[in-house]
Each structure stands twice: as structure tokens, then as C-alpha cells.
C-alpha positions, 0 to 999 in steps of 0.5 A, spaced: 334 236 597 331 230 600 326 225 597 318 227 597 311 223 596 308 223 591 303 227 595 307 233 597 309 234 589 302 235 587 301 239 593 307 242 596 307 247 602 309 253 599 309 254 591 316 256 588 320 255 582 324 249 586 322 243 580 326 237 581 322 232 576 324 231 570 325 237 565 322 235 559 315 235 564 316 242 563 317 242 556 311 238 555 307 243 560 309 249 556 306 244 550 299 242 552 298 249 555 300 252 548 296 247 544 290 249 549 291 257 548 291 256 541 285 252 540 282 257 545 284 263 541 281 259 534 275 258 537 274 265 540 276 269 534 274 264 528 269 260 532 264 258 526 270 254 522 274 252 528 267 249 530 265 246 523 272 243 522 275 241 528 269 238 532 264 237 527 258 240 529 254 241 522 253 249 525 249 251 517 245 245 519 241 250 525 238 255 525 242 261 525 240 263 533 242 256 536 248 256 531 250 263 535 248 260 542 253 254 540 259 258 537 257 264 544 257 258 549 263 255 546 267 262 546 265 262 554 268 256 555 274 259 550 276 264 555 275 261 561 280 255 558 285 261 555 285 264 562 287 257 565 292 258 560 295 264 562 295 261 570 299 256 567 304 260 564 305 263 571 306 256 573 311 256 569 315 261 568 314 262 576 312 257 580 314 251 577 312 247 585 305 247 581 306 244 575 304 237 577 297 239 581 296 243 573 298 237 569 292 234 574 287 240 572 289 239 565 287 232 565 281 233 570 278 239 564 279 234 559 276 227 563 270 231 565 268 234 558 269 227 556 265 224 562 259 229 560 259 227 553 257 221 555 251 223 559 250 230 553 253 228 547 254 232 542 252 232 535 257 230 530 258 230 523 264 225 520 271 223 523 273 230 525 280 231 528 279 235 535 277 230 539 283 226 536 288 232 538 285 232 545 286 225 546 293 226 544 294 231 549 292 227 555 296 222 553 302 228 554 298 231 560 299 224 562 306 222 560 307 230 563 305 228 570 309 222 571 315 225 569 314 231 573 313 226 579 319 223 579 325 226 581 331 226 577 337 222 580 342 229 580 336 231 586 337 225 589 340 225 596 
């Protein structure tokens, strides 16, 4: 196999199972995408604590409508984000030629939430651990990449 760009890893002519980086990049893959759809599956079927305790949000503190248009828009957001997931797991499993423009993805999803909560944050209450876990996340998301971009010696030519 003949070295590539970095640009031809992230969009390669044709999706296949070829991968040449690093395999603990799929292993950190399959973690992030995991980690991602169990917070999504927490969030959609047991939104009220899930929102109170891992994000912080004081929901009692709101009107009981607001508090269901809170949990409501966060499920939305949920499903969307499982079925990303879902996609990710096709990758994995079956188009491995992909994984590194899905670390992309991931990490645009989460540099995005971020940067629009600069612009409408949300209100918390106390140290709460989900924006801690999901910087942990991009900090594998990014390590993820790196190591999916580089190609392992034994692929080299």
C-alpha cells in the first residue's frame, strides 16, 4: 500500500474496510461512539435525572412545560446524535475508510455545542460532570485522529 495525504485519509475516493492507521484508533472509535449512544439512550428514556445530575440544569426550578420543552428538545437532540452513532458503528464495522472524517464529525458536533454555548449558554447549577466527560471525550476524539491518520509502519511501502 503507497503512502497517502493527509487529505486522501480523511476523504478517500471510495469507502472500504481498508484502514491503515493505527488500530487502537478504532478501539478509541468504538469508545467514543459507545460513550456517545449510552448518553443518548440516558438522556432519551430517563431525560429528567440524566439533565438534573449530569448537565446541571435545576429542571424543578421550571415551570413543569418549560421543564418538558427542556427534556423534549434534549431527546431531540438525543435521537439525532444515537443515529450518528448507529452510522458510526456501520463505519466501523464496515467502512473503516471513513473513520477518520467520523473523528472529524464527532469533534465538530462537540466544537459546535461548545461554541454556541458561548453565544446561549445554559443555565447550570454546581460542578456538574457531563461537560467534563465530554471534554475527555474530545480529548480522545482527538487523539483518535491523529492516530487513525497515521499509517502504521507495516503499511508502509
Amino acid at each position: 500500500m503507497r503512502m497517502t495525504s493527509v487529505w486522501q485519509r480523511l476523504f478517500p475516493r471510495s469507502l472500504d474496510n481498508t484502514f491503515d492507521g493505527y488500530r487502537v484508533a478504532l478501539w478509541l472509535f468504538g469508545f467514543v461512539t459507545l460513550i456517545r449512544a449510552v448518553q443518548s439512550v440516558a438522556i432519551i428514556f430517563n431525560g429528567w435525572d440524566t439533565i438534573i445530575n449530569a448537565d446541571g440544569i435545576p429542571l424543578e426550578s421550571y415551570p413543569s412545560g418549560a421543564a418538558q420543552n427542556i427534556i423534549a428538545l434534549f431527546a431531540i437532540v438525543s435521537v439525532w446524535r444515537l443515529i450518528f452513532c448507529l452510522a458510526g458503528l456501520v463505519v466501523l464495522v464496515r467502512y473503516r475508510s471513513a473513520v477518520p472524517i467520523m473523528f472529524v464529525l464527532h469533534m465538530l458536533s462537540y466544537l459546535g455545542a461548545v461554541l454556541s454555548s458561548e453565544f446561549v449558554p445554559l443555565m447550570r447549577v454546581g460542578s456538574p460532570p457531563g461537560p467534563l466527560v465530554n471534554l475527555g471525550q474530545f480529548v480522545v476524539m482527538s487523539v483518535g485522529l491523529v492516530l487513525s491518520l497515521i499509517p502504521r509502519r507495516d503499511t508502509l511501502q
